[in-house]
Each structure stands twice: as structure tokens, then as C-alpha cells.
N, C-alpha and C positions, 0 to 999 in steps of 0.2 A: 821289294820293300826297302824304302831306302833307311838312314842309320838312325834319323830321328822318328820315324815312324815307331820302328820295331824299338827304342828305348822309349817311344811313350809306352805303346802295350808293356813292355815290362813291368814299367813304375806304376801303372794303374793295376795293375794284376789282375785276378777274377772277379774282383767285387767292388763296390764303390755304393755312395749312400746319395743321393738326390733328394736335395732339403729349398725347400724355400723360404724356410725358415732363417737358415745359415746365411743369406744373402742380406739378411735385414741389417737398417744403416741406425738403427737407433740408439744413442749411446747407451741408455741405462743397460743395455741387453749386452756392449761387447765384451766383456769381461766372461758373462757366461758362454757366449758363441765360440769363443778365443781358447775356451776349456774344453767343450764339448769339441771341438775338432781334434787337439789336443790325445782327448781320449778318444777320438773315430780311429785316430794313428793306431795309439797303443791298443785299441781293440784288432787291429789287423787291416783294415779298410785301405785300398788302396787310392781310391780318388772319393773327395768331395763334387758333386755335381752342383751346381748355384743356380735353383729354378729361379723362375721369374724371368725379368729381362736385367739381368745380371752384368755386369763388366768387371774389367780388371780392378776397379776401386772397391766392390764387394768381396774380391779374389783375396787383394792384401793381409788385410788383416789376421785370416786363417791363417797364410802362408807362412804369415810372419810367426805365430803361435803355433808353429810345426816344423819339424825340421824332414821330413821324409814326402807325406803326402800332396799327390798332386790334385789344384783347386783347376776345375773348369767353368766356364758360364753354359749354361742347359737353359735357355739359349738367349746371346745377345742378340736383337733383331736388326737387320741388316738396316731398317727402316728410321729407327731414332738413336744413330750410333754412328759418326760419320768413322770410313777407312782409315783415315788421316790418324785420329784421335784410338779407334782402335788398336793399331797399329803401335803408338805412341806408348800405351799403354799396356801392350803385353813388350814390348822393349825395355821399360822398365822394369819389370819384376823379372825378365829374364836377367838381366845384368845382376841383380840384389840377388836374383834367387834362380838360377839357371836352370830349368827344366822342371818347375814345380807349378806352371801356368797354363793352362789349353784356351785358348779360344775357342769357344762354342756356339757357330752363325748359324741362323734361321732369319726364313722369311715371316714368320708369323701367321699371320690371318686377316683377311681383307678387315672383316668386323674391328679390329684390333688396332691395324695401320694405317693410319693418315698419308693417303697419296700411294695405299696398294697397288702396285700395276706389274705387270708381264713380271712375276718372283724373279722365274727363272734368270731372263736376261740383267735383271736386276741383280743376283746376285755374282753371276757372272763378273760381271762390272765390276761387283763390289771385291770381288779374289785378284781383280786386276790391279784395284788400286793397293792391293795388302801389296802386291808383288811389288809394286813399283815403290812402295814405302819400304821394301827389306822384310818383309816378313815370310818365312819361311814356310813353306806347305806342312811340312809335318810338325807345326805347331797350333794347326789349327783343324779342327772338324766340323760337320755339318748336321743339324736338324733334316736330318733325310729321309724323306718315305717314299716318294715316286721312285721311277728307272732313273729318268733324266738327273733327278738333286743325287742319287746315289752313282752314279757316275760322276760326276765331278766331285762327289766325296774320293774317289777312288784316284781320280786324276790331279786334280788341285786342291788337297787336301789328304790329313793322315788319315783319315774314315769317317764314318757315320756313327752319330746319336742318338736314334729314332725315337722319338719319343710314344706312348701310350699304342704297343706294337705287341702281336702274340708272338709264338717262336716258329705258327708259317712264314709270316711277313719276315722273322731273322733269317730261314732259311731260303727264303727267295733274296733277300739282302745279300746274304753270303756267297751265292752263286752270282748275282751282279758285281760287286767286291774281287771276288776272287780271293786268295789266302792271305796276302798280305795287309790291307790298310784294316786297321782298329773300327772293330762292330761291337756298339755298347750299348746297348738297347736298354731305356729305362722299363721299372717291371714295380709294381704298384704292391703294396704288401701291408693287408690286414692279421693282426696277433690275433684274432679269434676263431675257436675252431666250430663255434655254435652258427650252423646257415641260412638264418633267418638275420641274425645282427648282422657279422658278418656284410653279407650281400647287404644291407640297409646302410650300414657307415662307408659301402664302396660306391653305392649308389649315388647318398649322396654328394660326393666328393664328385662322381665322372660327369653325373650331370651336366656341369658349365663346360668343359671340352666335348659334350655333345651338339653345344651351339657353334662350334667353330667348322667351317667346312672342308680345310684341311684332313682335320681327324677324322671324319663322317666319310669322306671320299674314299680315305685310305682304309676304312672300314667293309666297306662297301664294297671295294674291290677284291677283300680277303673272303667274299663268300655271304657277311653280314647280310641283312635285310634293312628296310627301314625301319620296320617292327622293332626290328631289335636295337635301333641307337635313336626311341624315340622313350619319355617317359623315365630318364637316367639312367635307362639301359635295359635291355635283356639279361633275365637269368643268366644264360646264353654268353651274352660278351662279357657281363662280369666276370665271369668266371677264365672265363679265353685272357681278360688284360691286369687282372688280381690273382694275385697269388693270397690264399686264405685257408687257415684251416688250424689241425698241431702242427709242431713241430715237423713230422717228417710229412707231412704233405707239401708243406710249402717247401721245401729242403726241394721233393722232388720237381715243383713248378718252375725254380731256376732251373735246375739240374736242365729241364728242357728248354730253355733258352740257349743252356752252353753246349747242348745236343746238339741242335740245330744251327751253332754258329756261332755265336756268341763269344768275342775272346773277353770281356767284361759285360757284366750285369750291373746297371745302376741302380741302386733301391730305393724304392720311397714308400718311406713308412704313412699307412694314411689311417687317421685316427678321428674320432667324432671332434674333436678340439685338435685343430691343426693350428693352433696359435701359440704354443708351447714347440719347445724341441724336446722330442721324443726318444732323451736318454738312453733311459731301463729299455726300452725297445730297439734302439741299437746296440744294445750288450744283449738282450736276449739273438736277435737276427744274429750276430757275429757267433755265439755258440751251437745255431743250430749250421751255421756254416761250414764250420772249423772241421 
């Protein structure tokens, strides 16, 4: 593990919050975004994750309105994001703000990308050009679910960020990895402990990454059926990719992520109205964590 790696995992620490709300560029809202990061700090949270297809110009502004936590993109897509300008852009805010930026690359999804072809080789390419612009490996990680993307998380790259992943796939991650590069697996997290709502507000949230074939694949291989990632989901995988319930249920849902490997946990609060930031819900999540 070399020296930037193991200072990211320190400064992200066990927990992090995955908002794609926080990414948004709209002025009326950055004043609140700018506060609400603000306080993800002072609640304890170690990293912001910026869903969406996110870059370093979504990154700033939090940065700027924090003095401790680190902002990553969950995930910029290698596909509408040249290395040049990537590159360009976490060099700035490292200079302004040295060690409070992650780059966070994926390939995305055919459905998604204009001009999808061979990911892999594609992203390959694309860690060559970060090199040859000066960008440093453990300044950057990857949207990894296969062996092959988690291997070159491990190689060219501080680790993996898997996205909508249970804590077998962390524990099959972590034995590809090995102990040192950064496993931060996001983990989807409904406040109610009633399982009929519940599973209904998770449902309908996982639905649209059931059309992506990415996620379905990497389902699929964990044991899943088709049954179960057809219809917004099986009881079944709900329950495998949401953490729901009180307080100490979900407490223990992470718990089995950092069992299985996990040296961070990204959270995302998912709510019937995901157009709001979900305050009081990340000061409740920070208390059952503490």
C-alpha cells in the first residue's frame, strides 16, 4: 500500500454518505448544499460520494464549504469526460486543497454511453492518459464489480467503489484487492422499520438500475435469478442491496459490509422524494453509527 493510498483510507474513515443530490449545479440550492456538507463533517462522516456523472466542478464547492472532508465523483464516466480535462481538474483542487478530491472513474452502461465499446480496454487507455497527464494512482478509484475492473483497481488505482453490491460480492472484492487498496462499497439505506413501505420505497428507487446490464450481470453472478432483478426487484435482493429496518438492524446491515471487507461504507439515503437532501436522515444514520 503505498503512502497515498493508505492516507486516503484514513481521511475517508468508516463511513461516507452518497448523495446525488449534493452534485447538483443549481444556483438557488448552493448555499444549502454548502451547509449541509458542512454539517455531514461536523456529524462525523468521512467522505462525500457525488452520484451522478459527477466531476471535479461538482466536487468544489463542498470542498470549499469544509475544511476536513474528502469529496469524491461516484462515478465520472470515462465516456463523456476527456483524461486531459479530468486530470486538469483534480490538479486544481489538489493545489487549493491537497488531499480532499478522489476521482471516482466508471465505465457506465452501454444503454447510457454514446459510442460504448470494449469498457475494459477502454478504461485501460483512459489510466494511461491520467499517467502521462501527472496524475497519481492513489488519487483515483474505480466503479468496480467484475475480477478484471477490480484488478486494475488494485493495480492502477487506490481501490474500488462498487456500486449497488451485497457484503458477498465485498468479500469476494476484498480477497481480489488484497489488504491494502481502499474497498468502499455504496449500501442503499431506507429510515423505516415497517416491511411492506419499506421494501416499496426501495423498489421503487432500484428499479431504473435494473435496466442497466452492468448491475443485472453482477447480480447474476452473485447467485440472483432473473426472477429476482425483474419487476424492481425481489423481496430477495431488496433486502441483500438495502439496509431497512430500526435502528439496530440497519446498524447491523453495515456492520456486515465492514465484516466482509469493507474499509469504508458509502451511504445512500433513499427516500420516496429523493429531490430534497435528506438532512434529519443523515443526523439520524450518524447516531445510530457512533
Amino acid at each position: 500500500m503505498n503512502e497515498a493510498t493508505a492516507s486516503l483510507k484514513e481521511s475517508v474513515g468508516p463511513y461516507g454518505v452518497w448523495s446525488g443530490q449534493l452534485r447538483a449545479e443549481d444556483p438557488e440550492g448552493a448555499a444549502e448544499r454548502a451547509e449541509a456538507a458542512a454539517e455531514l463533517e461536523q456529524l462525523g462522516y468521512g467522505a462525500v460520494w457525488l452520484g451522478g456523472n459527477s466531476a471535479a466542478r461538482n466536487a468544489a464547492p463542498l470542498i470549499r464549504a469544509t475544511s476536513r472532508i474528502v469529496v469524491g465523483t461516484s462515478i465520472q464516466s470515462i465516456w463523456e469526460h476527456r483524461a486531459s480535462e479530468a486530470a486538469a481538474g483534480f490538479a486544481e483542487l489538489e493545489v487549493s486543497h491537497p488531499g480532499r478530491f478522489v476521482l471516482g472513474l466508471g465505465v457506465s452502461h452501454g444503454p447510457l454511453a454514446q459510442g460504448y465499446r470494449r469498457p475494459y480496454s477502454t478504461m485501460v487507455g483512459y489510466l494511461d492518459e491520467l499517467d502521462r497527464a501527472g496524475m497519481r494512482s492513489g488519487h483515483r478509484v474505480l466503479a468496480a464489480l467484475g475480477p478484471k475492473m477490480l484488478d486494475l483497481s488494485r493495480d492502477r488505482a487506490a481501490g474500488a467503489i462498487p456500486y449497488l453490491v451485497t457484503p458477498e460480492h465485498t468479500a469476494r472484492a476484498r480477497e481480489r484487492l488484497g489488504a491494502g487498496p481502499l474497498l468502499a462499497p455504496e449500501l442503499k439505506v431506507v429510515l423505516d422499520a415497517d416491511p411492506s413501505r419499506a421494501r416499496a420505497t426501495a423498489r421503487a428507487y432500484l428499479a431504473m438500475y435494473l435496466k442497466l446490464p452492468n448491475y443485472t450481470k453482477n447480480l447474476l453472478n452473485l447467485g440472483f435469478t432473473d426472477a429476482d432483478v425483474t419487476g424492481g426487484g425481489s423481496d430477495r435482493l431488496v433486502d441483500a442491496v438495502f439496509a431497512w429496518g430500526d435502528d439496530s438492524t440497519i446498524r447491523a446491515r453495515v456492520d456486515a459490509f465492514r465484516t466482509a471487507g469493507a474499509d469504508h461504507v458509502a451511504l445512500q439515503l433513499v427516500e420516496d422524494d429523493m429531490s430534497r437532501l435528506p438532512r434529519e436522515g443523515w443526523r439520524r444514520l450518524a447516531a445510530l453509527l457512533a
